[in-house]
PDB file with one MODEL, atoms N, CA, C and O in Angstrom:
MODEL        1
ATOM      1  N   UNK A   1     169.638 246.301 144.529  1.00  0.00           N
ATOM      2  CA  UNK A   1     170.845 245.646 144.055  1.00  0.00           C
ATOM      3  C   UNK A   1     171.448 246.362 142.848  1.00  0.00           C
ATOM      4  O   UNK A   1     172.658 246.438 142.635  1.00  0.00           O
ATOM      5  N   UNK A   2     170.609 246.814 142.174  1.00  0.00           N
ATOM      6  CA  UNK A   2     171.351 247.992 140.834  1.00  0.00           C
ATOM      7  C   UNK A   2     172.206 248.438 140.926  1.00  0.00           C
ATOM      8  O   UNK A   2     172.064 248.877 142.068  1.00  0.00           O
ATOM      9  N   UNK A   3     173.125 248.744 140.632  1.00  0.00           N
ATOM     10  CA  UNK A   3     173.518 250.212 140.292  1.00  0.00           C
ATOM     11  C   UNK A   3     175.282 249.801 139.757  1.00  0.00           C
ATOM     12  O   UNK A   3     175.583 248.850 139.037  1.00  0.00           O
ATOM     13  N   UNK A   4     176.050 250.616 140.233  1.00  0.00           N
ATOM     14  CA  UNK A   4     177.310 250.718 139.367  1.00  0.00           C
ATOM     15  C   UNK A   4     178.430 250.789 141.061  1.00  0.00           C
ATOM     16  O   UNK A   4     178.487 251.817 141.736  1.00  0.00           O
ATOM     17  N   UNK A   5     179.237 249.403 141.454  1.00  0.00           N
ATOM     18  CA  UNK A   5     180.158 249.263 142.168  1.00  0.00           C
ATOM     19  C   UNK A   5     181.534 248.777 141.679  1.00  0.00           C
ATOM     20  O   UNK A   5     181.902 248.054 140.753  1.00  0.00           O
ATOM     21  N   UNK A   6     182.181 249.489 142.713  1.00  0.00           N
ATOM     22  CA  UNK A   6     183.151 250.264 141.757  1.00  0.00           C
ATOM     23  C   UNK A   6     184.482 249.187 143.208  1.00  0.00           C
ATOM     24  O   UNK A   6     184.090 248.858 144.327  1.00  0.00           O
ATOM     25  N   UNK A   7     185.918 248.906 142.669  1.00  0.00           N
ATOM     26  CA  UNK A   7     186.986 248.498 143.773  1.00  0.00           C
ATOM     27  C   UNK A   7     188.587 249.128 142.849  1.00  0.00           C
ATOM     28  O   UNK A   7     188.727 249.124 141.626  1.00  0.00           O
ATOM     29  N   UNK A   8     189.157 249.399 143.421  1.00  0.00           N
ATOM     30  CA  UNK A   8     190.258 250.428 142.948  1.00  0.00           C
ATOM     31  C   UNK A   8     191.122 249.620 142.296  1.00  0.00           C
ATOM     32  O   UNK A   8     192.028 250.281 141.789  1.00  0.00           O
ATOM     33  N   UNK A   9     191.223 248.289 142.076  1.00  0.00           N
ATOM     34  CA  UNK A   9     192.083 247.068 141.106  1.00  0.00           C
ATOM     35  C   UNK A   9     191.377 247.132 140.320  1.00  0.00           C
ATOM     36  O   UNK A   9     191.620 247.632 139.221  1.00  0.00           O
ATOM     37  N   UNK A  10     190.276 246.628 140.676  1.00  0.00           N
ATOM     38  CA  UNK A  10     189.736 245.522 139.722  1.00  0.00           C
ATOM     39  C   UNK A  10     188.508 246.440 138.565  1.00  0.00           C
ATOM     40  O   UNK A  10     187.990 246.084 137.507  1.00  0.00           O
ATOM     41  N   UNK A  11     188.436 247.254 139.080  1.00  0.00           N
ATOM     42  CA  UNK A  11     187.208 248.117 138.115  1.00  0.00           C
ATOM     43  C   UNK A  11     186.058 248.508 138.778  1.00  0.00           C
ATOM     44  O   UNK A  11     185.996 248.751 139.983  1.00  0.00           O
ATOM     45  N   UNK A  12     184.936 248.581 137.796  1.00  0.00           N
ATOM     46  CA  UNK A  12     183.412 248.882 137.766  1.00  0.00           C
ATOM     47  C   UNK A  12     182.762 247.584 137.602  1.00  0.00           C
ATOM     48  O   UNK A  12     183.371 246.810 136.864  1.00  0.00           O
ATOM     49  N   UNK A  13     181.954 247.271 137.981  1.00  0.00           N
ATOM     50  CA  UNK A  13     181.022 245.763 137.933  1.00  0.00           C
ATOM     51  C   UNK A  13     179.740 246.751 137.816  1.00  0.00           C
ATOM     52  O   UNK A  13     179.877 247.838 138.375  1.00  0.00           O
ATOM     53  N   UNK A  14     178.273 246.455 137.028  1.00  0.00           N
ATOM     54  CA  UNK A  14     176.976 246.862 137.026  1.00  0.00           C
ATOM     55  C   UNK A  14     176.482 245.908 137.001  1.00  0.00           C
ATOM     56  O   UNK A  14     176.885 244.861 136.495  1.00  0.00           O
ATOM     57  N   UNK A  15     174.921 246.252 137.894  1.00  0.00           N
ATOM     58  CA  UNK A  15     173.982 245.784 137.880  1.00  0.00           C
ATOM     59  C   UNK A  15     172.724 246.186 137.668  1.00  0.00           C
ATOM     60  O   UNK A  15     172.173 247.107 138.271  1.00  0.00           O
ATOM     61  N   UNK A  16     172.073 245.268 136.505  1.00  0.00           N
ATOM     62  CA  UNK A  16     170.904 246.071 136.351  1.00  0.00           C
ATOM     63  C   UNK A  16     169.837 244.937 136.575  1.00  0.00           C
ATOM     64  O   UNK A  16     170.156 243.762 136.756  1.00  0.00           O
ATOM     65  N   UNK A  17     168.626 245.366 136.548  1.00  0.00           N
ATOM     66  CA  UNK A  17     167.395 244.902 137.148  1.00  0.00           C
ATOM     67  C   UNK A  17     166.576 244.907 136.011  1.00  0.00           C
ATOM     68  O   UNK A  17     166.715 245.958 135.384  1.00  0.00           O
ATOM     69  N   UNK A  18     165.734 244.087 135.482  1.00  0.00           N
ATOM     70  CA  UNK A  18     164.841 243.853 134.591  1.00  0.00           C
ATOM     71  C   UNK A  18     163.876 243.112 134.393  1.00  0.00           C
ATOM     72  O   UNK A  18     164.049 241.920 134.139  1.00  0.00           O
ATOM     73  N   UNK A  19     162.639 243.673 134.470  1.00  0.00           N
ATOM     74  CA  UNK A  19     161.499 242.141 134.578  1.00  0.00           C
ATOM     75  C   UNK A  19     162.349 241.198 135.955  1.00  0.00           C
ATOM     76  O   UNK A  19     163.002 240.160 135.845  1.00  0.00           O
ATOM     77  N   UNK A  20     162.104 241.851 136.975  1.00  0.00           N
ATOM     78  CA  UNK A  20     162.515 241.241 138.105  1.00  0.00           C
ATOM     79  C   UNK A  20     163.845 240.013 138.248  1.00  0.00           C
ATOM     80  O   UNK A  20     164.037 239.107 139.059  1.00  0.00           O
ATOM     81  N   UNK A  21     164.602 240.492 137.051  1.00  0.00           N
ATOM     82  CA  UNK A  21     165.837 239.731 136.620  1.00  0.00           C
ATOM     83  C   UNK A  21     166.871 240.641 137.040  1.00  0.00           C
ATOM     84  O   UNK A  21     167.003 241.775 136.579  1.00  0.00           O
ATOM     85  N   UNK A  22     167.664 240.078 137.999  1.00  0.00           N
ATOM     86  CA  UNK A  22     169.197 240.706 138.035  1.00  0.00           C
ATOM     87  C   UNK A  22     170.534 240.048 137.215  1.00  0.00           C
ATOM     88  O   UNK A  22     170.696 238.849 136.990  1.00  0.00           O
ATOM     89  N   UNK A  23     171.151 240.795 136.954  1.00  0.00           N
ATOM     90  CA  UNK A  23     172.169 240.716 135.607  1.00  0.00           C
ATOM     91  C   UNK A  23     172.950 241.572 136.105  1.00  0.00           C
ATOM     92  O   UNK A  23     172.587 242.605 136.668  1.00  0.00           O
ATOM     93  N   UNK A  24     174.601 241.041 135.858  1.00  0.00           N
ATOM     94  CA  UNK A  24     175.873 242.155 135.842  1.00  0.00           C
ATOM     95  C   UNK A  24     176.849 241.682 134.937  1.00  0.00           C
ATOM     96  O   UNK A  24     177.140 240.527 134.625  1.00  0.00           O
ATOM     97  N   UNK A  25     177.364 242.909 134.520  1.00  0.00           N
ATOM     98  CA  UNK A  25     179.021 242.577 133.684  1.00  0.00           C
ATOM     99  C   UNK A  25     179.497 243.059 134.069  1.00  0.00           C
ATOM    100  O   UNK A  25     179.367 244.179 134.564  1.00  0.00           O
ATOM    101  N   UNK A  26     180.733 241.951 133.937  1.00  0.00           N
ATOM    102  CA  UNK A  26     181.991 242.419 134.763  1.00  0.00           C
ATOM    103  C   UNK A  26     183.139 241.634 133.719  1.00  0.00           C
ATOM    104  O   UNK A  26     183.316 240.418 133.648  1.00  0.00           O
ATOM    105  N   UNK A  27     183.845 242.685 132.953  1.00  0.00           N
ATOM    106  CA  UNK A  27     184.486 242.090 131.380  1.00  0.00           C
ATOM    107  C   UNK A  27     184.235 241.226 131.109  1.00  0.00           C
ATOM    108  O   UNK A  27     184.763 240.165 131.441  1.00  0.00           O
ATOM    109  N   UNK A  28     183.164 241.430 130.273  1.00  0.00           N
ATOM    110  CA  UNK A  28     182.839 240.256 129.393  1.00  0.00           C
ATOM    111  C   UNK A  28     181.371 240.202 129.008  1.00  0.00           C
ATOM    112  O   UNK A  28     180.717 241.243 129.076  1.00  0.00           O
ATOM    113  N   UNK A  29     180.636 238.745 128.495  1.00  0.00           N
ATOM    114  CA  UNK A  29     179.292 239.074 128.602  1.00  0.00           C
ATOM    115  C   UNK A  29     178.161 239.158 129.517  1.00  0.00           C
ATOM    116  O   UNK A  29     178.801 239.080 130.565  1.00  0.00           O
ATOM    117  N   UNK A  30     177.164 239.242 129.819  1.00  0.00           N
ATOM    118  CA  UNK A  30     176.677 239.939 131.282  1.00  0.00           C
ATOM    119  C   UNK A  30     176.096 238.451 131.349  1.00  0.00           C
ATOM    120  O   UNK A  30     175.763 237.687 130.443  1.00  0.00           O
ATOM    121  N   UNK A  31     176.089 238.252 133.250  1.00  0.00           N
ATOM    122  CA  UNK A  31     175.825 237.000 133.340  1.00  0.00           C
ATOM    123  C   UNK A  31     174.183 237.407 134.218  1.00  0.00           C
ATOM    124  O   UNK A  31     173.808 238.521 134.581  1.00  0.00           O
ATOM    125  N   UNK A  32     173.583 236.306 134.339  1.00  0.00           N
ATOM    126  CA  UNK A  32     172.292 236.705 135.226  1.00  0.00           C
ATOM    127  C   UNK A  32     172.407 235.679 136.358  1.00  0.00           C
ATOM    128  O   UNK A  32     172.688 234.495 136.173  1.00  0.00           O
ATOM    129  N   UNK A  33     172.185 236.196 137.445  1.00  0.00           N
ATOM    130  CA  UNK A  33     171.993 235.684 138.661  1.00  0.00           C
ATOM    131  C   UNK A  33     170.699 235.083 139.138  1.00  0.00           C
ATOM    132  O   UNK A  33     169.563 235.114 138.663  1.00  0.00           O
ATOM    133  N   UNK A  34     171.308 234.413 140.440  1.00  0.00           N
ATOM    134  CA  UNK A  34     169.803 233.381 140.639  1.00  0.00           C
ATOM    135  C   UNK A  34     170.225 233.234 142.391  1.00  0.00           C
ATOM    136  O   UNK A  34     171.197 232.884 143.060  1.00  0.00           O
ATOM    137  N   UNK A  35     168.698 233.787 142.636  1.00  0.00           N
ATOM    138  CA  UNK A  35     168.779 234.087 144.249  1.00  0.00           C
ATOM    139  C   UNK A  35     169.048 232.576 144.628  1.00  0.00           C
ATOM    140  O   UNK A  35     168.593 231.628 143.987  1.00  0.00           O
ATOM    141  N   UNK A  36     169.663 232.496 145.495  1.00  0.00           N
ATOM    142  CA  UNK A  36     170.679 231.512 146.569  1.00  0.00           C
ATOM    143  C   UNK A  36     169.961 231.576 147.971  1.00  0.00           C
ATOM    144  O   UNK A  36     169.352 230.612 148.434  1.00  0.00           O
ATOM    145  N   UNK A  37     170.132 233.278 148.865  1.00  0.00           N
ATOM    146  CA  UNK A  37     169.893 232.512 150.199  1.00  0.00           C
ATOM    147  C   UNK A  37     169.934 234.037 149.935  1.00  0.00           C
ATOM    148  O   UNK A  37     170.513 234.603 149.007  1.00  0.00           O
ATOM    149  N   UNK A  38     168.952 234.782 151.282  1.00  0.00           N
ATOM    150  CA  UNK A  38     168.846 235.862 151.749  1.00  0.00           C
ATOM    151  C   UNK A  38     169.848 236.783 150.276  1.00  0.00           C
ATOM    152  O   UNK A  38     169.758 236.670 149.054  1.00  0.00           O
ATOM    153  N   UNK A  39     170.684 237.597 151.111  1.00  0.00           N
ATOM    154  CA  UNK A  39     171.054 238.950 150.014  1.00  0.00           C
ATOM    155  C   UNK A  39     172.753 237.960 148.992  1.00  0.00           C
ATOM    156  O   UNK A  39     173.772 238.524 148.594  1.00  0.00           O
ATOM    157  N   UNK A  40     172.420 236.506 148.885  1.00  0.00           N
ATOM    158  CA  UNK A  40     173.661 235.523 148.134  1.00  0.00           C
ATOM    159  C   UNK A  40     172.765 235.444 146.995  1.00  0.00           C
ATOM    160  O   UNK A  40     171.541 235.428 147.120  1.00  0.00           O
ATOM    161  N   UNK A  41     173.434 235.389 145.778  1.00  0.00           N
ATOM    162  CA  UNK A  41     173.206 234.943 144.399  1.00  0.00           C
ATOM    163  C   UNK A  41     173.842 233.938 143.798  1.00  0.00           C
ATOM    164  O   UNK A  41     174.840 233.836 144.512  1.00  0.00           O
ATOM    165  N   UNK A  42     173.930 233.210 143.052  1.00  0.00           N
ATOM    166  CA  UNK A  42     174.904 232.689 141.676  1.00  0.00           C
ATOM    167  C   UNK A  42     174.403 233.007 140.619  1.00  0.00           C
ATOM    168  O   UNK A  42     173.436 233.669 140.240  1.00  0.00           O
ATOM    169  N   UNK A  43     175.566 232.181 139.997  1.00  0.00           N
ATOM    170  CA  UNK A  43     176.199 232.348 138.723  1.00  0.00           C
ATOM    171  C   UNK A  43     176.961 231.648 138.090  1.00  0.00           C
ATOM    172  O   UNK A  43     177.783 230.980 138.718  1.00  0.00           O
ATOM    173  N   UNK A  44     176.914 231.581 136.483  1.00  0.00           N
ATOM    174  CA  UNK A  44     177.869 230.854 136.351  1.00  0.00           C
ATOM    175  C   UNK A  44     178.445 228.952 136.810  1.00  0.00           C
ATOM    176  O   UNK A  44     179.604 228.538 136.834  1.00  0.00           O
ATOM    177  N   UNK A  45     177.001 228.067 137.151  1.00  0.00           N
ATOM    178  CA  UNK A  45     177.543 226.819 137.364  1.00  0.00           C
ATOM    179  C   UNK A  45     177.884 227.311 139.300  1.00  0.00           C
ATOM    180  O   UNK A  45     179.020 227.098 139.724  1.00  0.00           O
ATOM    181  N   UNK A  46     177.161 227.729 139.951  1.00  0.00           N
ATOM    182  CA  UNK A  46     177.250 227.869 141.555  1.00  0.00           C
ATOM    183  C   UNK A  46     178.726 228.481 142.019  1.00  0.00           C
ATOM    184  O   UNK A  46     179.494 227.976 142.838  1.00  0.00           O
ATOM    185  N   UNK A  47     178.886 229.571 141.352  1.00  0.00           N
ATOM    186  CA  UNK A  47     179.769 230.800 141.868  1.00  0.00           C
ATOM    187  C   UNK A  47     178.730 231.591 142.252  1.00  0.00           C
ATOM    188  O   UNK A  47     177.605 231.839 141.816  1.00  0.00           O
ATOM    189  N   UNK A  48     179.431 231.941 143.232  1.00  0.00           N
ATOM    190  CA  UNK A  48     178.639 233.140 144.233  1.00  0.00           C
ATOM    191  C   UNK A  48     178.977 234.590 145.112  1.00  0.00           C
ATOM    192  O   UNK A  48     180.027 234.797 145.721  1.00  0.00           O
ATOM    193  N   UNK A  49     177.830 235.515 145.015  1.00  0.00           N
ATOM    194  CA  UNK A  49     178.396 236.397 145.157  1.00  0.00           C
ATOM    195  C   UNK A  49     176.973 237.083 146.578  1.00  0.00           C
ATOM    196  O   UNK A  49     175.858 236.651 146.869  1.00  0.00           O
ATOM    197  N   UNK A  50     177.508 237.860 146.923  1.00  0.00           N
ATOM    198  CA  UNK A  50     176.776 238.383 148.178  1.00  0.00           C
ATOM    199  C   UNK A  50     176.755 240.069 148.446  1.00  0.00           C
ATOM    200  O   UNK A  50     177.783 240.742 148.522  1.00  0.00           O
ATOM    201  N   UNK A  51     175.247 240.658 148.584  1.00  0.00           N
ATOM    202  CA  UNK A  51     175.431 241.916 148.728  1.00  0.00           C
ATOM    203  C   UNK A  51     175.493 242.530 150.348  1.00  0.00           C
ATOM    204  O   UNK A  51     174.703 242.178 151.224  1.00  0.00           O
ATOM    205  N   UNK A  52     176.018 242.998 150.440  1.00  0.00           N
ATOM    206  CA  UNK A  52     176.397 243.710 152.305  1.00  0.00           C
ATOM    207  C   UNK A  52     175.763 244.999 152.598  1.00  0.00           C
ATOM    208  O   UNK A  52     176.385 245.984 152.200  1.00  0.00           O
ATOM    209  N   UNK A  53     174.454 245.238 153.323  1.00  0.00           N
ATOM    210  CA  UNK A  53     174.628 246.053 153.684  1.00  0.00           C
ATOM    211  C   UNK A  53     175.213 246.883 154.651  1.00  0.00           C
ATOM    212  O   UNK A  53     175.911 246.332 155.503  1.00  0.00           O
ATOM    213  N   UNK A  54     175.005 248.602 154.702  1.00  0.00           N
ATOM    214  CA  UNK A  54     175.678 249.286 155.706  1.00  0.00           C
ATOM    215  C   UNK A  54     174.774 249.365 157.052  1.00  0.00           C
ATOM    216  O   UNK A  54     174.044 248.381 157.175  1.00  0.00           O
ATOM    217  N   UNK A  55     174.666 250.361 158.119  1.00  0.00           N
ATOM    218  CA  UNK A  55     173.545 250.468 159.531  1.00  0.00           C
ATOM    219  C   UNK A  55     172.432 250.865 158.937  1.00  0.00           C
ATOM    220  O   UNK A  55     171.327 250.699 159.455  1.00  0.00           O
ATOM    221  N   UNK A  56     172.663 251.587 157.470  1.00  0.00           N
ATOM    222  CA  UNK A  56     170.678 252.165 157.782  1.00  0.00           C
ATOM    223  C   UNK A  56     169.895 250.989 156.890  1.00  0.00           C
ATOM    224  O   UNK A  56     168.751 251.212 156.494  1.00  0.00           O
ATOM    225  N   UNK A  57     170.519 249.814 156.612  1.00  0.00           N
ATOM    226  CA  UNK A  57     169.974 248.683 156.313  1.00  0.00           C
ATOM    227  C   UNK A  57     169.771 248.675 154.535  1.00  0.00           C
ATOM    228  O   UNK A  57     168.844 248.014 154.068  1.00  0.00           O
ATOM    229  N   UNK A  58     170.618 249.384 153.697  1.00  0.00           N
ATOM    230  CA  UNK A  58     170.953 249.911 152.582  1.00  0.00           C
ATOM    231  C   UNK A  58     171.860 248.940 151.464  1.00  0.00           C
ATOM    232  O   UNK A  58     172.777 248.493 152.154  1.00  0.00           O
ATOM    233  N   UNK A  59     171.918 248.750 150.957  1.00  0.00           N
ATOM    234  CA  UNK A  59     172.683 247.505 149.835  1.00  0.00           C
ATOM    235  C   UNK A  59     173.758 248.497 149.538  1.00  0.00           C
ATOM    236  O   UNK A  59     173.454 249.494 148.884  1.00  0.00           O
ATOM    237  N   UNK A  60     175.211 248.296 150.027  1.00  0.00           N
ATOM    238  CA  UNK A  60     176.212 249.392 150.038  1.00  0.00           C
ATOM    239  C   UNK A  60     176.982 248.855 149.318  1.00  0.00           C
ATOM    240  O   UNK A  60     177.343 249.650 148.450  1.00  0.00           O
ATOM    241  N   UNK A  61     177.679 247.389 149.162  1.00  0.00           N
ATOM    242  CA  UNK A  61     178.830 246.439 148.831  1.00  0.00           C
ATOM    243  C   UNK A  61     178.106 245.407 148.205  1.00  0.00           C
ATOM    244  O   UNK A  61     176.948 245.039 148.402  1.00  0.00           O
ATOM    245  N   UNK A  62     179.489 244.741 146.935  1.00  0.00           N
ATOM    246  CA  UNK A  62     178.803 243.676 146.696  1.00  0.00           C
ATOM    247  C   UNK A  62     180.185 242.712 147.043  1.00  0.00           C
ATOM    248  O   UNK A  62     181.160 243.437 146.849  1.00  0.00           O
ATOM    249  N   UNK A  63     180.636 241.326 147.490  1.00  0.00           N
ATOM    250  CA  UNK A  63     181.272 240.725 147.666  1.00  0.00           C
ATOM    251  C   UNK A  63     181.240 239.287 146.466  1.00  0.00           C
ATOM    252  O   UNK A  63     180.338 238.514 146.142  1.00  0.00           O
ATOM    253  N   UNK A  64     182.541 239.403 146.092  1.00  0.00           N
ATOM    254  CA  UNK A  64     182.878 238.331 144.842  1.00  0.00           C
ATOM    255  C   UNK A  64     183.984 237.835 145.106  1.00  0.00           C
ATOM    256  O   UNK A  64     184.929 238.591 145.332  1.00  0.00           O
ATOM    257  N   UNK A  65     184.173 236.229 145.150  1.00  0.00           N
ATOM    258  CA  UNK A  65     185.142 235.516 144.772  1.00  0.00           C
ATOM    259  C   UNK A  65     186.050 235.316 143.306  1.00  0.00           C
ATOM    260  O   UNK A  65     185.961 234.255 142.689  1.00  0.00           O
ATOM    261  N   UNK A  66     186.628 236.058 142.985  1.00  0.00           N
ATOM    262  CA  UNK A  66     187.200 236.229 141.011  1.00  0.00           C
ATOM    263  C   UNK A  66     187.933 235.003 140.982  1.00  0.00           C
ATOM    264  O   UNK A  66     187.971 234.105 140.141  1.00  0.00           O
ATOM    265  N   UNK A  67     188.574 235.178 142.209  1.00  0.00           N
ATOM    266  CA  UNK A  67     190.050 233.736 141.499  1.00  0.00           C
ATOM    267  C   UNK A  67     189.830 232.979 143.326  1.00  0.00           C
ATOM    268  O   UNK A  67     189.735 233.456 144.457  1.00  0.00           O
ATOM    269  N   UNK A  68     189.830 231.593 142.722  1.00  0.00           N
ATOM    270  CA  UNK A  68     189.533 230.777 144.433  1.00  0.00           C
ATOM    271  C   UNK A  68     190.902 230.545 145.496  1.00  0.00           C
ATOM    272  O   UNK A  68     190.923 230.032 146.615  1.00  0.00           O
ATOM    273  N   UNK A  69     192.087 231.172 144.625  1.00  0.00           N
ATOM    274  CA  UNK A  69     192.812 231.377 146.142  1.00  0.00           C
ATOM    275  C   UNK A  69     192.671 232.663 146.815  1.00  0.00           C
ATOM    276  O   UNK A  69     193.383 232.848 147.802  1.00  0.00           O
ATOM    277  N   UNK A  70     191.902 233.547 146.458  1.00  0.00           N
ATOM    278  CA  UNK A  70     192.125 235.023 146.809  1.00  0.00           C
ATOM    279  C   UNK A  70     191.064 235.240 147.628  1.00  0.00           C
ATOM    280  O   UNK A  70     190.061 234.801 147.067  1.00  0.00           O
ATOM    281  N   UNK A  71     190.777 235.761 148.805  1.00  0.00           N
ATOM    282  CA  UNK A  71     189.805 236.251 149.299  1.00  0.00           C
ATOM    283  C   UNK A  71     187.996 237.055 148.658  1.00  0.00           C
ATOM    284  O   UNK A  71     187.725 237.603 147.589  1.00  0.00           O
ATOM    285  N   UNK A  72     187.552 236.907 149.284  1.00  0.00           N
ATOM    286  CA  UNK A  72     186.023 237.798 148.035  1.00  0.00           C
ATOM    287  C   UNK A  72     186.726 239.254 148.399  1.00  0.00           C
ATOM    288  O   UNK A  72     187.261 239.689 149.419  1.00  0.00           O
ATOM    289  N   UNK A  73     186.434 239.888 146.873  1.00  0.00           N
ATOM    290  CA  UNK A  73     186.937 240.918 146.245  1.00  0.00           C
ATOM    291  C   UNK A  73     185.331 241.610 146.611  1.00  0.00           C
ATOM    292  O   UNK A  73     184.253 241.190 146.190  1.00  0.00           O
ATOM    293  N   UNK A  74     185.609 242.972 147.665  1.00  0.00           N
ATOM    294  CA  UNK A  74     184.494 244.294 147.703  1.00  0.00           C
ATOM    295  C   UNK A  74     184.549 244.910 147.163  1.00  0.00           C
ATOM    296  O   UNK A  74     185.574 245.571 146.996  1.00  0.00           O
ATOM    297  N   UNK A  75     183.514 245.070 146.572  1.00  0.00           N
ATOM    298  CA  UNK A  75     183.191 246.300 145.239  1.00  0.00           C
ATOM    299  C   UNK A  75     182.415 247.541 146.072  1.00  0.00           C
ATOM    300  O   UNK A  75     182.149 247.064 147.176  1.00  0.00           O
ATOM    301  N   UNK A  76     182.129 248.379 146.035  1.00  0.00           N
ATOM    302  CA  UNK A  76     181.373 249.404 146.962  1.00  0.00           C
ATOM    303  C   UNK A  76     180.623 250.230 146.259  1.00  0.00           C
ATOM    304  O   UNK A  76     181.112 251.139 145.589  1.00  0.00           O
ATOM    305  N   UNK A  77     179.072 249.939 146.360  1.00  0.00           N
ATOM    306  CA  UNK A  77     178.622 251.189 145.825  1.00  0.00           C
ATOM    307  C   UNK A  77     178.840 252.271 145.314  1.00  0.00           C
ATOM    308  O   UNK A  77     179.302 253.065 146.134  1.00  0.00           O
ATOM    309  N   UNK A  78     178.674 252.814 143.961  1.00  0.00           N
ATOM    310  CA  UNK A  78     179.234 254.175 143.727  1.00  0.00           C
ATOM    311  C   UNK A  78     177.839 254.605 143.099  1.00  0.00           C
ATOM    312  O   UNK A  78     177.660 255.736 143.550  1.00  0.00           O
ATOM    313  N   UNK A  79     176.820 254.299 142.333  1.00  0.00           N
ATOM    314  CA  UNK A  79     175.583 255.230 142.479  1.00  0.00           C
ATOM    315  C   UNK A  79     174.730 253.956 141.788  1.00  0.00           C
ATOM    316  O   UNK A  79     173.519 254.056 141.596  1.00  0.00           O
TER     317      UNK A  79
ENDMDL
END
């Protein structure tokens, strides 16, 4: 789930891993997540976010709802 995903609006989102804790910022202060269901997390009072992988079964995308009329916003792996 680490690393640094990137969407051409909206920015860079990171994730880092610690003592088996996942955590990301995304402007502002970094929030920590809490496994939900298979590759779904929350956050934040049950906002949620979901990682996608690609065919070779790889964590490629992460999918976020920012604003609740807008569709979940894909972020895509960048390293």
């Amino acid at each position: 789930y680490a690393g640094i995903y990137k969407h051409p609006a909206y920015g860079e989102v990171a994730f880092t891993e610690k003592a088996g804790e996942i955590s990301f910022r995304f402007g502002g202060q970094p929030r920590t997540l809490h496994h939900h269901h298979y590759d779904v997390f929350s956050y934040d009072d049950q906002q949620r976010l979901r990682f996608i992988t690609n065919t070779a079964g790889e964590i490629d995308q992460v999918a976020v709802r920012l604003e609740p009329a807008v569709d979940e916003i894909v972020f895509t792996k960048a390293r």
